[in-house]
N, C-alpha and C positions, 0 to 999 in steps of 0.2 A: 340564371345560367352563369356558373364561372366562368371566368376568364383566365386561359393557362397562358404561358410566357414560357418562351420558346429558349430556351438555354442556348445565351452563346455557347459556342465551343473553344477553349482555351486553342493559344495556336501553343503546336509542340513546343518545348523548351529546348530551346540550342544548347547541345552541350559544348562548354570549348573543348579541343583538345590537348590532351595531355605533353608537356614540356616536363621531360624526365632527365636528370643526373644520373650517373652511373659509375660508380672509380670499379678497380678491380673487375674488368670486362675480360680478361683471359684468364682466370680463377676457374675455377670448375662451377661453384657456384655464380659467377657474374656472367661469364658465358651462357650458363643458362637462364639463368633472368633476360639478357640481354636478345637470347635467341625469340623467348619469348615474348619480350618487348614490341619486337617487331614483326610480330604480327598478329599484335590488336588492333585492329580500326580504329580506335578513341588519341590514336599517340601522334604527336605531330614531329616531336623532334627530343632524341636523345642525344646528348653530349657527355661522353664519356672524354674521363680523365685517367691515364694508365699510361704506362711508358712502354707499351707494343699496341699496335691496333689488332681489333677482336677479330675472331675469323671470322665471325658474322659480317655480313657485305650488304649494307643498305643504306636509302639515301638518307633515309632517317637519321642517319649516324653523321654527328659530329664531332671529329677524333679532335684530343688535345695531350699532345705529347707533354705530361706533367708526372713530375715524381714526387710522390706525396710526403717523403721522407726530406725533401727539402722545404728548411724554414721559409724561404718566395711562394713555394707553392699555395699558401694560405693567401693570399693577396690577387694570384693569379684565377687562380678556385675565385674567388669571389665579383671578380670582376666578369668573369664569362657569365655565371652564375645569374647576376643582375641584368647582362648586356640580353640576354635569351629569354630571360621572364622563367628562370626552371622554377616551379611550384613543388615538386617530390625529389628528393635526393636518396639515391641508394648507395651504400656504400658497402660493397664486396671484398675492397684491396685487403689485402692482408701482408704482414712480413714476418720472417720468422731469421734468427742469425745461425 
């Protein structure tokens, strides 16, 4: 008579959740990524960079009054960046003269 062996069962895999960038958040297009950001379940925390905050209102939202036309801004961008853990960056902003 064999002998079977009972399968453990894997315990589910935690997903973490998602730390998302975002510039260009009142664009036509970044507003609506943005709309849509917020409200996946998987998203913990967006920090948008843009010099108006988005009409979207959530707590998800980490506004950062930054213009991305100025040369600091690279320095500034990069240190929220690291401080947050952001893992995906979108970038929406656009400029036209």
């Amino acid at each position: 008579m064999a002998k079977t062996r009972k399968r453990e069962e894997a315990a589910p895999e935690k997903k973490e959740k998602l730390r998302i960038a975002l510039t260009g958040s009142v664009s036509l297009v970044g507003a609506s990524v943005l709309g849509r950001l917020v409200k996946r379940g998987d998203v913990e925390k967006i920090v948008v960079f843009d010099i108006q905050y988005p009409d979207v209102i959530s707590d998800l939202i980490e506004f950062h009054n930054i213009d991305l036309t100025s040369p600091d801004s690279v320095k500034e961008i990069a240190r929220v960046l690291s401080e947050n853990g952001v893992s995906i960056f979108l970038h929406a902003a656009f400029f036209w003269d």
